[in-house]
C-alpha positions in Angstrom: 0.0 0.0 0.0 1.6 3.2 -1.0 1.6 6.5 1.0 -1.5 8.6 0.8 -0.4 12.2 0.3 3.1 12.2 -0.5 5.1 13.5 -3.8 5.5 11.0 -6.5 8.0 11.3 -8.6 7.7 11.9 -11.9 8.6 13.8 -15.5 4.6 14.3 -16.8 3.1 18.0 -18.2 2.0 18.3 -14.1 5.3 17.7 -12.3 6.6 20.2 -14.6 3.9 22.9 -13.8 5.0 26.0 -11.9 3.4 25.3 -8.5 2.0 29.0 -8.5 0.0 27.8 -11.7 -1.2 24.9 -10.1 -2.3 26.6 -6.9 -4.4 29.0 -8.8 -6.0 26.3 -10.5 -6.7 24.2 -7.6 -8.2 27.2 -5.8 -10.3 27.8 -8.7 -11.7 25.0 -9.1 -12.3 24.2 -5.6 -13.9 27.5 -5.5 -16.4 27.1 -8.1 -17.5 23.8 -7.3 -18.6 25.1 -3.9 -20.2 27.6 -5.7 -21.9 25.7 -8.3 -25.1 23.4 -7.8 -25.3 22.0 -11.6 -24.5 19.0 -11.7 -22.9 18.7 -15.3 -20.4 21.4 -14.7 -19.2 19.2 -11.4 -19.1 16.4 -14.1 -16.9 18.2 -16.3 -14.3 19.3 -13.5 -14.1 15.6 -12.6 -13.5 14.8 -16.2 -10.8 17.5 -16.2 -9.2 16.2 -13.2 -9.0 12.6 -14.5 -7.7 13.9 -18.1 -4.7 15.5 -15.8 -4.4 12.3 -14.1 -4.2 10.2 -17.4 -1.5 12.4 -18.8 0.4 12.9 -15.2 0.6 8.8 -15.2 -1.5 9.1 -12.3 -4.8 7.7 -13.1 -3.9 4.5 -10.3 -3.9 6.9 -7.9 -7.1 8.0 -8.5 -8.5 4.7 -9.0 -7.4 3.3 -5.5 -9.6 6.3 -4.1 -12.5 5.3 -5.9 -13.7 2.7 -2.9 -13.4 5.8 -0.1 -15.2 8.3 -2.6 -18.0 5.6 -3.0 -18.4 5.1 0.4 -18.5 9.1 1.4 -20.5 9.8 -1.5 -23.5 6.9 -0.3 -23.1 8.2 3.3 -23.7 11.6 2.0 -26.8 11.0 0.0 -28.2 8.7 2.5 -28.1 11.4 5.1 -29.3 14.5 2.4 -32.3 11.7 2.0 -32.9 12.0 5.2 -33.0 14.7 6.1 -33.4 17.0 3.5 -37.6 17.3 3.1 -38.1 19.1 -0.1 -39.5 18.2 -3.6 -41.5 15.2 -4.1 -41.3 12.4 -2.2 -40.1 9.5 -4.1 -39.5 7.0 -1.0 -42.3 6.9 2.5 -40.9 6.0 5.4 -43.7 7.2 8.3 -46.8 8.3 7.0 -48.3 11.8 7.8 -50.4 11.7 10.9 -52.7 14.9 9.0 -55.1 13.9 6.2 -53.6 14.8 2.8 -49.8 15.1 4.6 -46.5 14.2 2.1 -45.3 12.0 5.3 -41.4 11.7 5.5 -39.4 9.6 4.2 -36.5 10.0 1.1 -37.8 13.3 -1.4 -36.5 14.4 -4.9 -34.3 17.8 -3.7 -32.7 15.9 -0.6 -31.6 13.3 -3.2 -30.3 15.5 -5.7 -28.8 18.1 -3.0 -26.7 14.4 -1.6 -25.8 13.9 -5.5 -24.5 17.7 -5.5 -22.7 17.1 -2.2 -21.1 14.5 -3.2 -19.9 15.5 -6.4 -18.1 18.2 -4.5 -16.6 16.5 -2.5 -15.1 14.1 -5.0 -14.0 17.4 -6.9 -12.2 19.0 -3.5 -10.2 15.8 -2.9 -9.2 14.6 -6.4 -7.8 18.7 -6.8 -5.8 18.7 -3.5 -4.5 15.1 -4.0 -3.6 15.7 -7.8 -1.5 18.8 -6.2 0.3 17.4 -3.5 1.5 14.3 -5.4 2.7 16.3 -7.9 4.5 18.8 -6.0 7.9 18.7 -4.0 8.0 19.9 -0.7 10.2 22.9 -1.4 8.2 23.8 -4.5 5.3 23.7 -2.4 6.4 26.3 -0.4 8.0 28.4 -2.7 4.4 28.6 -4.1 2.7 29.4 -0.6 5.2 31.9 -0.1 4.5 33.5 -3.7 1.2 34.2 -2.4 2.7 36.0 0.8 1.7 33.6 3.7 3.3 34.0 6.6 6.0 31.4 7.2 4.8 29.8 10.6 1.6 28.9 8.7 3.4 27.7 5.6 5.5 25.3 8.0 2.5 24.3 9.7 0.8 22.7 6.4 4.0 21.3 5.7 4.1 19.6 8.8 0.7 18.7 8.7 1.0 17.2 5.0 4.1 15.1 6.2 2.4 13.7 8.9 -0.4 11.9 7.7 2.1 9.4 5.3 3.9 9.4 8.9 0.8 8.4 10.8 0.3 5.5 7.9 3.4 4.0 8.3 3.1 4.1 11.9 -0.1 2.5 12.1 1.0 -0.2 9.8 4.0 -1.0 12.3 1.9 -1.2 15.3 -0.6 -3.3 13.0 1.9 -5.7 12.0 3.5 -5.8 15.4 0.0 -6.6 17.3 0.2 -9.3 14.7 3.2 -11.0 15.7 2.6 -10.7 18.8 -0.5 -13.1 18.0 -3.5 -10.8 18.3 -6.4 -12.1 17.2 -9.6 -9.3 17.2 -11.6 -11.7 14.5 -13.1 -11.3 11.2 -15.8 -9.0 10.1 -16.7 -5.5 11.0 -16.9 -6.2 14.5 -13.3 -7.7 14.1 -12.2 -4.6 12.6 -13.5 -2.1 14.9 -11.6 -3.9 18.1 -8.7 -3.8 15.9 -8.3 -0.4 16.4 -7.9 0.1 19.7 -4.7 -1.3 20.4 -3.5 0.6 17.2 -5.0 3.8 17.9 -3.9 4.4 21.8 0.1 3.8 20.9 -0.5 6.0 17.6 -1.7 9.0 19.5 1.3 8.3 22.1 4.3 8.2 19.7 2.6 11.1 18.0 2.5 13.2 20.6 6.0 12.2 21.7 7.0 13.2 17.8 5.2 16.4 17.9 7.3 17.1 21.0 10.8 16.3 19.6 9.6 18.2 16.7 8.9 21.7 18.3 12.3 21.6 20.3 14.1 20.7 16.9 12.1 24.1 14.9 13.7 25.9 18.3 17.0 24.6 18.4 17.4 25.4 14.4 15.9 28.8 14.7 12.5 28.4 12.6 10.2 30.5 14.8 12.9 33.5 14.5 13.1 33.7 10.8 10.6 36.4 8.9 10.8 34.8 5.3 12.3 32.1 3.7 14.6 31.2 0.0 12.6 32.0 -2.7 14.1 31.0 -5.8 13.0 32.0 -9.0 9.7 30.9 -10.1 9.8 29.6 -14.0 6.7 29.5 -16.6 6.8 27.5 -19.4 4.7 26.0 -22.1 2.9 23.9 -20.0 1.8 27.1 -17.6 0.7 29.0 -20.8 -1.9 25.4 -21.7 -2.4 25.9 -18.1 -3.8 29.2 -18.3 -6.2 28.2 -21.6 -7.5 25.7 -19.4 -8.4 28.1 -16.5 -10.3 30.6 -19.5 -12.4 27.1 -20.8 -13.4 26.6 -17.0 -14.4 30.1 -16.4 -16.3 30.0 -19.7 -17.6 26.6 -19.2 -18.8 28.2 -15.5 -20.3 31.0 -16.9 -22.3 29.5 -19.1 -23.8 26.8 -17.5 -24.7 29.6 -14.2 -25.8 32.8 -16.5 -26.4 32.6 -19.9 -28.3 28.7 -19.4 -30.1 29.4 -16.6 
């Protein structure tokens, strides 16, 4: 199982991208995804995204998310079923103690608002997880600076990236080491769930314990004293220029769908 959130190496048209250009275009289009409720323009970002995953090499990592997305997308429209009461209902689950009452149960607009939610979502995380596998550490903070973010906060998401591969490797070790040490918890969800605990209480610990070594090493190297960092130059090339094409047919695309096809 490979590392969830960490650079991949690579030489495709994305690696290659000037991290400012690909900030700007996952903050676009994170932004008007949350902004837009049709659901054929939230098609046409995902079909974007997995076009830049096909030419980055990267469409495996997409695929292997497919399972979570699934199972956050049906959690989302079962609970936008529920409890979302508008439109028609399509689904009765208690019947309306008034004469002539719609009853409640699963309606048309809580269905499509769960479809819409989801969608969303599934936009949000393929973006950021197309960006940080793509992007070096140092570039990604060369492009964080380049917007002028303070430096404590530009750490801080650094930190925070690095940790959760950190946190998977660790909870694979203590996993593996229950194992040999011949824990049993059983089979099936119910085996699963008591799984966890002895996984979850010496996670937190050595994390806590890391966190702690970690804020005496940014003190003892001077991080917290420093006002800005090494910037070096910041390069655009062909592929910045396609780049910025692509950001027009999005806007376009946007526009559209929202104003002009209302």
């Amino acid at each position: 199982m490979s590392e969830i959130l960490q650079y991949i190496p690579g030489n495709s048209p994305l690696h290659h991208l000037n991290p400012v250009t690909k900030l700007l275009l996952v903050i676009l289009i994170v932004g008007l995804c949350v902004m837009s409720a049709q659901v054929p323009f939230l098609c046409f970002l995902i079909g974007v995204l997995v076009l830049g995953a096909l030419f980055s090499g990267l469409i495996k990592e997409i695929i292997n998310q497919v399972p979570f997305l699934i199972l956050l997308s049906f959690f989302l429209v079962i609970l936008t079923s529920l409890t979302v009461q508008e439109g028609d209902l399509l689904l009765t689950i208690l019947q309306s103690g008034e004469p002539g009452g719609q009853g409640y149960g699963i309606t048309l607009g809580g269905l499509l608002f769960g479809i819409i939610l989801s969608l969303r979502f599934i936009v949000m995380i393929t973006a950021f997880q197309l960006f940080v596998v793509t992007t070096k550490p140092s570039d990604l903070v060369t492009g964080l600076l380049a917007f002028r973010l303070p430096v404590d906060y530009v750490l801080m998401l650094l930190i925070a990236l690095r940790f959760i591969p950190s946190l998977q490797l660790e909870a694979r070790r203590i996993h593996e080491a229950q194992l040999c040490r011949g824990y049993n918890p059983g089979t099936g969800i119910s085996g699963k769930i008591r799984s966890m605990k002895p996984i979850m209480i010496p996670l937190v610990a050595n994390s806590l314990a890391k966190t702690q070594v970690l804020g005496l090493t940014l003190d003892m190297r001077g991080y917290r004293a420093r006002k800005n960092l090494p910037l070096h130059k910041l390069v655009f090339g062909f592929g910045d220029v396609i780049s910025a094409v692509l950001i027009v047919v999005i806007l376009v695309a946007f526009a559209y769908l929202h104003f002009f096809n209302a």
